[in-house]
C-alpha positions in Angstrom: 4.5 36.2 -56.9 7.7 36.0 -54.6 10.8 37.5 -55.5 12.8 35.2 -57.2 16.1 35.1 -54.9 15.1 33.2 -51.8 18.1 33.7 -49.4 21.6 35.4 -49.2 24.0 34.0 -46.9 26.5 36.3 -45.7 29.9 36.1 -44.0 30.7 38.1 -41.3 34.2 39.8 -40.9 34.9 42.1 -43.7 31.7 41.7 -45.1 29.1 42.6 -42.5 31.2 43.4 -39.3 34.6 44.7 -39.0 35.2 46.6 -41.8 38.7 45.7 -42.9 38.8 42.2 -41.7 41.1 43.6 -38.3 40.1 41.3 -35.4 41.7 38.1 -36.9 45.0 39.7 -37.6 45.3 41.3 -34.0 44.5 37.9 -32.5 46.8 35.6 -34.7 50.0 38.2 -34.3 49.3 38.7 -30.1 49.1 34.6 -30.0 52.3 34.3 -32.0 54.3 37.0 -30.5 53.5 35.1 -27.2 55.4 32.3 -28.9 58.2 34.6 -29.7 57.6 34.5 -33.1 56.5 37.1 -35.6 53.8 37.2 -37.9 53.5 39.9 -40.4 50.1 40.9 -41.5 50.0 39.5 -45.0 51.2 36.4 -43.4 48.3 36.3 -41.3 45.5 37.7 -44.3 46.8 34.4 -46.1 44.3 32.2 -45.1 41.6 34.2 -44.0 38.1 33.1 -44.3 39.1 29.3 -42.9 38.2 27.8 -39.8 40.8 29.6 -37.5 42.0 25.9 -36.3 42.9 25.0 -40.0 43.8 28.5 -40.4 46.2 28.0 -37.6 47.6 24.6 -39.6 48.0 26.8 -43.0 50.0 28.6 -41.2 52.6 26.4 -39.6 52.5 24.7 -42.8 53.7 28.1 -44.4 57.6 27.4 -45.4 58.6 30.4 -44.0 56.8 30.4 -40.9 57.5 26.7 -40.4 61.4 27.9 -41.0 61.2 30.7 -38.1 59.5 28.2 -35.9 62.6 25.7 -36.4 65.1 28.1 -35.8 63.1 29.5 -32.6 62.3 26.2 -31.3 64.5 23.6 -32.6 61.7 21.7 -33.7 59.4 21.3 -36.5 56.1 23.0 -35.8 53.5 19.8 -35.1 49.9 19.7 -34.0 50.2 20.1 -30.3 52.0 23.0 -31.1 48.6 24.2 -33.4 46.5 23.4 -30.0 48.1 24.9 -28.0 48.6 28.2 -30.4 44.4 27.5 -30.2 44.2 27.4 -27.0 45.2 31.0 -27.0 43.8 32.5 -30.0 40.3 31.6 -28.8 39.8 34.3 -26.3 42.2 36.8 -27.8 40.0 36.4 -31.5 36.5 37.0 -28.6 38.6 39.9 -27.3 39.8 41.0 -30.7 36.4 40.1 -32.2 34.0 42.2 -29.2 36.3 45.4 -30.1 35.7 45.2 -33.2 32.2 44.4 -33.9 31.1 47.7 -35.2 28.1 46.9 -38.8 29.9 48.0 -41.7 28.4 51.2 -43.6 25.3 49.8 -45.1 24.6 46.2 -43.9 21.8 47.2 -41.9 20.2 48.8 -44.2 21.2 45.9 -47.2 19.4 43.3 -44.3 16.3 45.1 -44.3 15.7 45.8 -47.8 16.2 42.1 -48.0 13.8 41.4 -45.4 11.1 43.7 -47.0 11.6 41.6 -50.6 10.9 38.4 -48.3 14.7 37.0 -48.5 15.4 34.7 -45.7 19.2 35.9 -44.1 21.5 33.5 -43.7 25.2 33.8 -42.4 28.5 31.4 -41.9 31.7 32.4 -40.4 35.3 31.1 -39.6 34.9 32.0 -36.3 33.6 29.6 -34.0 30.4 29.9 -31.8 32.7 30.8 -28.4 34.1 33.8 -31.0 31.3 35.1 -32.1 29.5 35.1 -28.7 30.5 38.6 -28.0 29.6 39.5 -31.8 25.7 38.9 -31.8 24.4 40.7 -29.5 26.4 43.8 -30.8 25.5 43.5 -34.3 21.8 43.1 -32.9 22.0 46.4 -31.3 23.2 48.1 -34.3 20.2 46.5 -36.5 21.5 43.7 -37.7 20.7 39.6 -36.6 20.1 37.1 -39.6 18.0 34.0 -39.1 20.5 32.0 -38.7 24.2 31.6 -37.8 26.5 29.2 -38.9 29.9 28.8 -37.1 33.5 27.3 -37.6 33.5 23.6 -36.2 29.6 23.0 -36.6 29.8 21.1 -39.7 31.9 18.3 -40.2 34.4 20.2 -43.1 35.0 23.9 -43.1 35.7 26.3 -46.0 35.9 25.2 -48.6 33.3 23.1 -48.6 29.5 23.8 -48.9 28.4 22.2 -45.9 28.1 25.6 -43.8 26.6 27.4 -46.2 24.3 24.1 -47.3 23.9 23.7 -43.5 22.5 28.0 -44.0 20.1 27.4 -46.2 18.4 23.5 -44.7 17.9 26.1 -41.5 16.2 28.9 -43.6 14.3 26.3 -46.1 15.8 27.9 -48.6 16.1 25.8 -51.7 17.2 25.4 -54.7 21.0 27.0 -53.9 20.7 28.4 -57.4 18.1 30.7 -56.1 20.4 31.8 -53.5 23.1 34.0 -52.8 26.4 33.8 -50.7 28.5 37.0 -50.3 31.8 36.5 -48.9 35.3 39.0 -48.8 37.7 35.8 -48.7 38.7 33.7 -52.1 37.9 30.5 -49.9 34.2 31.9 -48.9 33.3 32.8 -52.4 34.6 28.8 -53.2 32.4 27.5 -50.4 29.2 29.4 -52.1 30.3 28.4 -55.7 30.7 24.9 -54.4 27.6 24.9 -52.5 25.5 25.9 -56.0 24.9 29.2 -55.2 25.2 32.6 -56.6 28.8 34.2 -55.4 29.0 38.0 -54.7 32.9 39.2 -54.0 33.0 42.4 -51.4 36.7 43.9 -52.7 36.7 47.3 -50.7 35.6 46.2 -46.9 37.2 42.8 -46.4 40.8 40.7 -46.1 41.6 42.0 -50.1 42.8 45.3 -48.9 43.1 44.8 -45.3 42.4 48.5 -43.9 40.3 49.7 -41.1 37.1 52.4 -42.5 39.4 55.4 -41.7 42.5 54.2 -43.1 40.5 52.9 -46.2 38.6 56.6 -46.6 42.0 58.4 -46.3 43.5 56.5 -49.5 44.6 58.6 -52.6 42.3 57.7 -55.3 44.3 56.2 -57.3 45.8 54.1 -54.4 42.2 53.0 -53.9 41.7 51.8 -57.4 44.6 49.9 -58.0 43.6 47.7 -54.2 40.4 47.3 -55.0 41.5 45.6 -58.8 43.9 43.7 -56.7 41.1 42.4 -54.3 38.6 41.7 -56.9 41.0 40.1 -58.9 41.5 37.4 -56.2 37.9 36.7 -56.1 37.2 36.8 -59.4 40.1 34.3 -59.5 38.1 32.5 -56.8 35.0 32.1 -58.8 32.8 35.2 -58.3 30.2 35.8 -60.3 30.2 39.5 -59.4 31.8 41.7 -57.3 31.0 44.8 -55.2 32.9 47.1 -53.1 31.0 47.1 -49.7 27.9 45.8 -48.4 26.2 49.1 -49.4 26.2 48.4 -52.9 24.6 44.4 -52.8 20.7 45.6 -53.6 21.5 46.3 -57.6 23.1 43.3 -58.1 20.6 41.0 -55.6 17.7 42.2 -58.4 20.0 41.7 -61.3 20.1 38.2 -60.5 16.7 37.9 -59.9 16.1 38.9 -63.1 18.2 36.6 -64.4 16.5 33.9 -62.5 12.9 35.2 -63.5 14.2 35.2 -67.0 
């Protein structure tokens, strides 16, 4: 008899690469300090999980940012200002992206006990094909390459629609989405999944929620720890999530609870 769950479709930064959600944040403050204009982290962590064009338009449509830009520029920010600002962020989010590519704790090993239960892997991402170019072949090398990979820009609406993650699971023949998972670190991932029919799994601990690279993150007072991690799954649970984990490492107990619940 196959097991009941028949994919997972998994983002990528903060849930499976880059543990902290880093490279978007380095590449969206270089591209607006280019501008002469500051961008504070949080400012940047808004958004995450979009397309990083109409994460670019959040932005400028951000009162406060759009306030800066007026009193730098003289003008309201506009589109040509958002492609141009895209023209740039492109290779700084590959740069950003490539140097920070490294698996987070545990996927590798989460993607093969997947594999061994017959899952099919699926994954989507705001990043678009050019970005995640250097990516691939690095998370390959570390042991991880899903059947198939879904980028910003390939379906006709991005996050939060289903279509990426719909688009996931056509490729994989994985059907029906409510024998499938998606796993996402961003409110706006965990909507796409929810409004795509599947399963949504919240990661807290790795991703945008608390922001910190592995050694920053390990370094935390307990207590600090807790109170960012209630924070973070307090967003996605906010966001829909029918469960949440802390990292990648700790998917494979809830994957069989909800096959039991589907075999039930």
């Amino acid at each position: 008899m196959s097991f009941p769950v028949r994919a997972v479709v998994f983002d990528w930064a903060g849930t499976m690469v880059d543990f902290g959600c880093t490279a978007p944040v380095q590449a969206l403050t270089q591209v607006f300090e280019a501008e002469g204009m500051t961008l504070s982290d949080a400012e940047a962590r808004r958004d995450m999980g979009k397309a990083k064009l109409d994460h670019l338009r959040a932005l400028l449509a951000e009162p406060a940012i759009a306030a800066r830009w007026r009193e730098q520029k003289r003008t309201a920010p506009g589109e040509a200002d958002v492609e141009r600002l895209y023209a740039r962020l492109e290779p700084a989010m590959a740069a950003a992206a490539e140097a920070t590519a490294r698996l987070i704790p545990g996927a590798a090993e989460t993607a093969a006990a997947l594999r061994a239960l017959g899952v099919r892997i699926g994954s989507g991402t705001g990043y678009t094909r050019a970005m995640m170019a250097p990516i691939l072949p690095r998370a390959a090398e570390q042991g991880y390459t899903p059947d198939v990979v879904v980028c910003a820009g390939e379906t006709p609406s991005g996050r939060p629609s289903p279509l990426m993650t719909w688009k996931a699971l056509i490729e994989l023949d994985a059907w029906p989405a409510r024998a499938c998972i998606k796993v996402d670190d961003a409110p706006v991932g965990i909507e796409e999944g929810r409004n795509a029919g599947c399963w949504t799994i919240g990661v807290s601990g790795s991703g945008n929620g608390v922001g910190l690279g592995l050694d920053a993150y390990r370094a935390l007072a307990a207590d600090d720890r807790v109170a960012r991690l209630a924070a973070s799954e307090a967003e996605l649970r906010a966001a829909g999530a029918d469960y949440v984990i802390e990292d990648v490492s700790k998917l494979m107990p809830i994957v069989h609870e909800i096959a039991g619940r589907l075999a039930a």
